[in-house]
Each structure stands twice: as structure tokens, then as C-alpha cells.
C-alpha positions in Angstrom: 34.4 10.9 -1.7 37.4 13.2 -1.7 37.4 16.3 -3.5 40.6 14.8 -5.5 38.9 11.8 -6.3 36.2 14.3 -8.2 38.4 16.1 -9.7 39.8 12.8 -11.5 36.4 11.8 -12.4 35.7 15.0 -13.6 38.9 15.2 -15.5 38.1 11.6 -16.9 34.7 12.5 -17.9 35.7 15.9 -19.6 38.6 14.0 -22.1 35.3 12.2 -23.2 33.6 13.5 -26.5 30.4 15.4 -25.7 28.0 12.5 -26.8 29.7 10.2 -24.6 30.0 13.0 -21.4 25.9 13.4 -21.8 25.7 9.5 -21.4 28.5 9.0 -18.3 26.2 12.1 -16.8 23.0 10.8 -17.1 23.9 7.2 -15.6 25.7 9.2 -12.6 21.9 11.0 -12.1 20.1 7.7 -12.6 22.4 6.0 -10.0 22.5 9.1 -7.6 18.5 8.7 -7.8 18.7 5.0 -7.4 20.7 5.4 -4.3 18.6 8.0 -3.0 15.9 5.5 -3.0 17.8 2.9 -1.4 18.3 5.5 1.4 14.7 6.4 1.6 13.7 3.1 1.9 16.2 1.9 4.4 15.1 5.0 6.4 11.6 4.1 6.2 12.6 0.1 7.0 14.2 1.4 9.9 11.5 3.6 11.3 8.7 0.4 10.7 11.1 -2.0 11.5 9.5 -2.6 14.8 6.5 -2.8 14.0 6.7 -5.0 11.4 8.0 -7.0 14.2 5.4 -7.1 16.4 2.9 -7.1 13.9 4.8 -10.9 12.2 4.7 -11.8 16.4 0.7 -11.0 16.7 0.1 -13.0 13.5 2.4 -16.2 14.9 0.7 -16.4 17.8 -2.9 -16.3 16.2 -1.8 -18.8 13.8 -0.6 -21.2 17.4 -3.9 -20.0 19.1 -6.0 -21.2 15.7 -7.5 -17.5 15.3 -6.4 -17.4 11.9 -7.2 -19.0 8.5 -5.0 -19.6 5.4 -5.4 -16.7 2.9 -7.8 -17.7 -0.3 -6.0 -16.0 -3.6 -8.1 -16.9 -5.5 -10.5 -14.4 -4.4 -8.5 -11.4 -4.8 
């Protein structure tokens, strides 16, 4: 984001009373932290990506081969 496009939200926000500034702030640090999640986890996706991969590949073909059984629930 521009520095000019701050400065207009920061304008906007300060013509605000101070209850509702405290309110607009904290949703802009619970949606910065939200989106710092999302990054974390699409970094970490990324990184086990292929894995995951070969891992779903591996299970496929022991599923073809017969090696594997279906899952009880129940017994968790």
C-alpha cells in the first residue's frame, strides 16, 4: 500500500471519536494477525507440499496393491 493511501486511512480513522478509533485499531491488528497466519501457513503448505504429495501417491498405490485397510473410527 502507498504511503498516500495511509495517510487517508489514517486521516479517516483520526476524524473518528476515540471509542470508535480503539475499535477500527483493534480489527486492523486482528486482521494483520489473521493474515500473518494465512502467510505462515501458505509458507509451511508450500514447504510440505511435496511431500504431502508423495505421501497421498504411496497411500494410492497401497490401496491398488491391497496393503491397506479402511480406517475403523470408532476406535479412536
Amino acid at each position: 500500500m502507498s504511503s498516500a493511501a495511509i495517510t487517508t486511512i489514517v486521516k479517516m480513522v483520526e476524524s473518528l471519536p476515540a471509542d470508535l478509533q480503539d475499535r477500527v485499531s483493534e480489527h486492523i491488528r486482528e486482521y494483520i494477525a489473521d493474515l500473518e497466519d494465512e502467510a505462515k501457513w501458505e509458507s509451511s503448505f508450500q514447504r510440505s507440499h511435496t511431500n504431502l504429495v508423495a505421501a497421498a501417491q504411496q497411500a494410492k498405490r497401497e490401496i491398488a496393491e491391497g496393503k491397506s485397510v479402511p480406517m475403523d473410527y470408532s476406535q479412536l
